[in-house]
C-alpha positions in Angstrom: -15.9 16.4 30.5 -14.9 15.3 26.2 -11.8 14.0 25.7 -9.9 15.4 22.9 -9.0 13.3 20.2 -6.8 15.0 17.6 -6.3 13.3 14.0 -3.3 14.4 12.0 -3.8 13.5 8.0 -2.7 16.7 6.3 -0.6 14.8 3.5 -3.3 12.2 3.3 -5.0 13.2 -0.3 -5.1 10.8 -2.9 -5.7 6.9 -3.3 -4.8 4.3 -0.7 -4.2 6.9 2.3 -7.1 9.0 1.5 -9.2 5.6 2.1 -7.3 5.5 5.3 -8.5 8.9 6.6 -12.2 8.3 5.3 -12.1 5.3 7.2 -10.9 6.6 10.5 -13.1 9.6 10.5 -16.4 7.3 9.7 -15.1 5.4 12.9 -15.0 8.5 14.7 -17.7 10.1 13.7 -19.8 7.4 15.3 -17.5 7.5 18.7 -18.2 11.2 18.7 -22.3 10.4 18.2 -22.4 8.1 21.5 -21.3 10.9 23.5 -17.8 11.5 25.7 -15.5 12.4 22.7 -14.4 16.1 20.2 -12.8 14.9 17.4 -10.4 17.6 15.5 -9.6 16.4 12.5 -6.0 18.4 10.6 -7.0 17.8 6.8 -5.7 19.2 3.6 -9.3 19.4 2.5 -12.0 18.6 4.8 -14.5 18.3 1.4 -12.1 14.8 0.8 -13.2 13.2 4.0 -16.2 15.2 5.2 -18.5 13.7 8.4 -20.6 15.2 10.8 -19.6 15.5 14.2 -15.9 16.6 13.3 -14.4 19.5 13.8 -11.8 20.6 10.8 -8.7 22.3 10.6 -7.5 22.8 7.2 -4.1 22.9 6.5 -3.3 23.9 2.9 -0.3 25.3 1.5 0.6 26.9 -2.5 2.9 23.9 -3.0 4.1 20.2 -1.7 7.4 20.5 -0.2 9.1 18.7 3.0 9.9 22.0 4.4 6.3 23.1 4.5 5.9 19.8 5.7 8.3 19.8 8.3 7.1 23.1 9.4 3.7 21.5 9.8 4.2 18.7 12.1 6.9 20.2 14.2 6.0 24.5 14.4 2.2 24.3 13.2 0.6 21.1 14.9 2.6 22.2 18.0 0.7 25.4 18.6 -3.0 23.4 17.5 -1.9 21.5 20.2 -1.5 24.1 22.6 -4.7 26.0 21.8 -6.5 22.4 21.8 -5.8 21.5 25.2 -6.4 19.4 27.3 -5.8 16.3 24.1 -6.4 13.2 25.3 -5.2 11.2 22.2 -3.2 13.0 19.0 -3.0 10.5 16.3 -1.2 11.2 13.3 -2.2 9.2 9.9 0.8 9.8 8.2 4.0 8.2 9.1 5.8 11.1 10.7 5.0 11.6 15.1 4.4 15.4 15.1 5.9 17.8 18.3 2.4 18.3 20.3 1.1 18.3 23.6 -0.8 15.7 24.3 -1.8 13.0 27.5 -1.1 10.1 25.0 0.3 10.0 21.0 0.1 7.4 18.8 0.7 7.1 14.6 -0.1 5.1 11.8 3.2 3.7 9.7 2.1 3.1 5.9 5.5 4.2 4.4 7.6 0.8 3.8 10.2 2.7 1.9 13.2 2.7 4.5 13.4 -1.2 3.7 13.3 -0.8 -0.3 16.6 -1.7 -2.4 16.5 0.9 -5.2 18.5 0.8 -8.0 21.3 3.4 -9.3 19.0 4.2 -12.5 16.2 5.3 -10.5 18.4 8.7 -9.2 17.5 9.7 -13.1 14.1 8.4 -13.4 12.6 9.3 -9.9 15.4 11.0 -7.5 12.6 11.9 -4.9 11.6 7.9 -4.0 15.8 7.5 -3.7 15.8 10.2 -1.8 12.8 9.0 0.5 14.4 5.6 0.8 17.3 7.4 1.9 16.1 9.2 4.2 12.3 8.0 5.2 13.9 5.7 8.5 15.3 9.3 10.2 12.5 10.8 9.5 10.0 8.0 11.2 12.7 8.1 14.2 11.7 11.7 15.2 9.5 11.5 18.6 9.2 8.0 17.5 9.8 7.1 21.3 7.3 9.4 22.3 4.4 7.6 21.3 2.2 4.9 23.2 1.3 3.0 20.0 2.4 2.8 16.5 0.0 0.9 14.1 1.1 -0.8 11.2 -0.8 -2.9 8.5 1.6 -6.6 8.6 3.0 -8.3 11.0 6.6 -8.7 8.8 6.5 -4.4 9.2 6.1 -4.7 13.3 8.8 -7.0 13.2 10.9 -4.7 11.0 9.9 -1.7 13.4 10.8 -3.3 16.4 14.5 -3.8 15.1 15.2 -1.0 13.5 13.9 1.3 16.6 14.1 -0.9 19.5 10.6 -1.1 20.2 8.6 -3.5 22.2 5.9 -6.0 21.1 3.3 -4.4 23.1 3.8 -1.1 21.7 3.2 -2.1 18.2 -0.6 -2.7 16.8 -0.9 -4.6 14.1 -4.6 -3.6 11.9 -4.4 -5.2 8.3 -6.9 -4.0 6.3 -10.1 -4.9 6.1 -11.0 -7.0 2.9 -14.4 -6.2 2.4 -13.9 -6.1 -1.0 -16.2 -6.2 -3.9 -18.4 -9.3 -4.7 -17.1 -11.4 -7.2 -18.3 -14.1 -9.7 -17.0 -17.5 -9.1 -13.5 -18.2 -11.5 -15.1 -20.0 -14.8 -12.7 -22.5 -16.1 -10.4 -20.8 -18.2 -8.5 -23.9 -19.5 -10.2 -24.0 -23.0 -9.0 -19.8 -24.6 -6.3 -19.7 -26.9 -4.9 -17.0 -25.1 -3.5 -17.0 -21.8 -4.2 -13.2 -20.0 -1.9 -12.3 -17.5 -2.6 -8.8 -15.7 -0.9 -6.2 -13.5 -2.4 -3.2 -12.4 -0.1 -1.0 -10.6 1.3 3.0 -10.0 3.3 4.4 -12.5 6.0 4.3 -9.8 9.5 3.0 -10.4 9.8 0.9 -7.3 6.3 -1.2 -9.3 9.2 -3.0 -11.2 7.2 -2.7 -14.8 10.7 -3.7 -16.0 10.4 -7.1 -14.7 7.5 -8.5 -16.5 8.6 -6.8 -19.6 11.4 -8.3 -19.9 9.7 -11.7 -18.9 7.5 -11.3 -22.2 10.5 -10.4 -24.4 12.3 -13.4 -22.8 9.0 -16.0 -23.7 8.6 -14.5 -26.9 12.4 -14.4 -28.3 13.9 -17.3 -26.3 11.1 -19.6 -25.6 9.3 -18.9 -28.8 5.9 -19.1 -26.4 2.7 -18.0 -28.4 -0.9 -17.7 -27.3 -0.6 -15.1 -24.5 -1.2 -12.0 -23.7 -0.1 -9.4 -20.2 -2.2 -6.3 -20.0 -0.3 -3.9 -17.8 -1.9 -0.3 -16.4 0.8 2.3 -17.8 0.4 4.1 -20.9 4.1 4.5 -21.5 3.8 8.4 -21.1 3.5 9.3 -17.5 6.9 9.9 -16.3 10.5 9.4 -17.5 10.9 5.5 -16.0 7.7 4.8 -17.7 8.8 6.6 -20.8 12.1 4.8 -20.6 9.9 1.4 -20.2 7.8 1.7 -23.2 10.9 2.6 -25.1 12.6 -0.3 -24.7 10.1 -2.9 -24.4 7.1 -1.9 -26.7 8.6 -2.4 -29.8 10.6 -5.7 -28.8 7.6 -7.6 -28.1 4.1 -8.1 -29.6 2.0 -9.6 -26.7 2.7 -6.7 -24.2 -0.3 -4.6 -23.8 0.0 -0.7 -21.9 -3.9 -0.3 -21.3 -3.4 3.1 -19.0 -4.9 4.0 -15.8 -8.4 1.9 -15.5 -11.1 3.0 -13.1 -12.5 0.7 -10.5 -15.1 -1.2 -13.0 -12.5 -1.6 -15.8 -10.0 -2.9 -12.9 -12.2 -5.2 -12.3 -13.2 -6.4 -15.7 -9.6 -7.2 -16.4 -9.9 -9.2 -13.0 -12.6 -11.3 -13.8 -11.3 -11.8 -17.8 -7.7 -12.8 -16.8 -6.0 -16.1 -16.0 -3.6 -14.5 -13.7 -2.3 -11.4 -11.6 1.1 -10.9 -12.0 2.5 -8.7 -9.2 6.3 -7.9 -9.1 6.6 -4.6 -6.8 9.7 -4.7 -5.0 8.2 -2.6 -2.2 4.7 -2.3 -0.2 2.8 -1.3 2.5 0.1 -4.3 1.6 -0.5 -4.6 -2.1 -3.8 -3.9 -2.6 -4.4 -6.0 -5.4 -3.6 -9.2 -3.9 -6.3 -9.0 -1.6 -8.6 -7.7 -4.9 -7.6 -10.5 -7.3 -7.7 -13.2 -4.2 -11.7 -13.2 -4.5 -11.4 -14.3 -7.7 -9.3 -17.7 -6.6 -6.9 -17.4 -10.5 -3.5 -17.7 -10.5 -1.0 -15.3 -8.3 2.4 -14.9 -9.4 4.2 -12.2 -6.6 7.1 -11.1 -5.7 9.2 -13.5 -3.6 8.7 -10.3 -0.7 7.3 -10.5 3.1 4.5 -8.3 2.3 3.5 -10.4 -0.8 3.7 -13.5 1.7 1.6 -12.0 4.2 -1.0 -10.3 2.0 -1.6 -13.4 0.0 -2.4 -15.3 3.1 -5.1 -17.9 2.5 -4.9 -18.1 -1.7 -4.6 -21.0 -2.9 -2.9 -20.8 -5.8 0.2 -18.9 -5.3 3.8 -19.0 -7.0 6.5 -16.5 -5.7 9.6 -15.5 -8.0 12.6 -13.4 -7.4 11.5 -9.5 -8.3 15.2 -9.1 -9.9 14.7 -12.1 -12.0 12.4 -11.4 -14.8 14.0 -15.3 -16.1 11.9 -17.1 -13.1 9.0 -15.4 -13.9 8.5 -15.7 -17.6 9.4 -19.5 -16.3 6.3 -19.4 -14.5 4.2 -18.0 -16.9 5.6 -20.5 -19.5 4.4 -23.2 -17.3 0.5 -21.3 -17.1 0.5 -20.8 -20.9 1.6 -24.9 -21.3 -1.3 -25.8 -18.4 0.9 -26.5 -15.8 -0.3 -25.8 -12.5 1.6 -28.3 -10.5 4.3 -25.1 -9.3 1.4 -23.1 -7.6 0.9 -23.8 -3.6 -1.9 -22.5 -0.6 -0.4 -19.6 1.5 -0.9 -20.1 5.0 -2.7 -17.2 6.7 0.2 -15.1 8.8 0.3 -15.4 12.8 -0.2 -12.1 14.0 1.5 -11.1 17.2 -0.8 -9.2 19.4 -1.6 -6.7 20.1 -4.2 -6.4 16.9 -6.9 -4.4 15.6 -9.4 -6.0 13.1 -11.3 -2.7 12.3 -10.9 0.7 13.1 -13.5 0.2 16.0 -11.2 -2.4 17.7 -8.5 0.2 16.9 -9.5 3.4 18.8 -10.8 0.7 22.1 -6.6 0.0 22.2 -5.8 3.4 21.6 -7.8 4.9 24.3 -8.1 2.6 26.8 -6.2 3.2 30.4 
């Protein structure tokens, strides 16, 4: 007789945590080929993450709200459930541990927000990421207990996990993501351009700290009198009030700052391989994607002085971390890049990951369903 495996991804849409669900499903795709397994997948829009040998339940609603979503994972998912059964294994891709029946559960944490420090301003320039700080931790502690397993991406998140909800090692999988990346040139020696090219590509998000390396720039530019650099940053200035607020204060104050906009995956990577260095001051992450990205290219890293920076940047070996809040240390740093002073930048060991661990999504699902 199939064993029922159930994946729960209905807020899973856009980005990061679409690539998530695309991955999973390719996984189990191929698990439901060999034979022994129905996969049920609960999407938003099955035409997002669309494989053969899945069945999919589409789960759309007129607008984004957490009382539609609430309604989904404890009224909704409940009665799939029931109609489902027998499940073997419900797994739910998004943070929240849903009210089903099910022989075993198990669910995916991405959602670092109930360990961010936000800041009074952000209320006005984006109340709903206070709000999910706030609140995000009581919402992850629902039926938290209930489940066999809880994956996470870094070893500093199980850790976090297992104090803030008493959890056990063993029920914790850490599964960083894979870095299969996109080929690279090698680095060219940089040492002989008149201009220095610092880069971060980030969200519009107010938690991405934009305010930090602006005010690093102003600081090289008015109190160091630095010349002959330049940081290229991926807002436009116009995408939301803190990014309004950010190119209202800082654009006009200094000449070196660059707001180049959104850039797709070719242009991302065409600032990669041009610049001397990633700049990357986000005060909260799940991973930090473009660490691992920029780490091919073996430049520069300048990150925020944060666990998941620490853990992502694991094997670069040219790393400098600075204080998030102090936009003093980093234009400190970059001062010492522009000047050719490397002597501040040290290898990152690779973390030591507690088992249990999952290396791909294969290795994943063999923990997950085994006796």
């Amino acid at each position: 007789m199939e064993k029922t495996i159930v994946v729960s991804a209905v807020n899973l849409k856009v980005g990061g945590t679409l690539a998530i669900l695309r991955d999973c499903l390719n996984c189990l795709s191929r698990l439901a080929e060999s034979g022994g397994y129905r996969i049920v997948a609960l999407v938003y829009d099955k035409n997002s993450a669309n494989y053969p040998n899945i069945e999919y339940i589409e789960m759309q609603w007129p607008k984004k709200n957490w009382l539609n979503r609430l309604w989904c994972e404890y009224v909704s998912m409940k009665k799939i459930s029931k109609r489902l059964s027998p499940v073997y294994l419900w797994l739910s891709l998004h943070d929240t541990t849903p009210s089903v029946v099910a022989q075993r559960r198990a669910v995916y944490c991405h959602n670092s927000f109930p360990f961010y420090k936000w800041k009074a301003r952000e209320l006005f320039f984006s109340p709903k990421i206070v709000l999910f700080a706030l609140f995000s931790r009581y919402i992850y502690r629902i039926n938290i207990h209930k489940n066999k397993y809880l994956v996470v991406q870094q070893q500093w998140f199980k850790d976090a996990f297992i104090k803030m909800f008493e959890l056990s090692d063993n029920e914790i999988i850490v599964a960083p993501p894979s870095k299969k990346g996109q080929a690279v040139k090698p680095a060219v020696d940089t040492s002989v351009k008149e201009t220095k090219s610092f880069f971060y590509p980030a969200m519009s998000d107010s938690h991405k700290n934009f305010e930090c390396i602006c005010e690093a720039v102003r600081i090289l530019e008015t109190e160091y009198a630095v010349k002959g650099f330049e940081v290229n940053v991926t807002i436009r200035g116009d995408e939301n009030k803190y990014t309004k607020w950010v190119y209202r204060k800082w654009h006009s104050r200094t000449e070196n700052l660059r707001f180049v906009g959104y850039l797709d995956k070719t242009k991302l990577y065409q600032y990669y391989e041009s610049c001397d260095a990633l700049i990357f001051p986000s005060k909260v992450e799940t991973w930090g994607l473009p660490i691992t990205e920029f780490a091919a290219f073996d430049k520069p890293m300048l990150l925020s002085d944060l666990p998941y920076a620490h853990e992502t940047a694991g094997g670069s070996r040219q790393v400098a971390f600075f204080d998030p809040e102090s936009p003093r240390e980093l234009a400190l740093q970059m001062k010492g890049l522009i000047e050719g002073d490397t002597s501040f930048l040290t290898a990152v060991e690779k973390p030591l990951l507690v088992p249990p661990v999952a290396r791909s999504w294969d290795e994943l699902f063999e923990k997950l369903l085994k006796s």
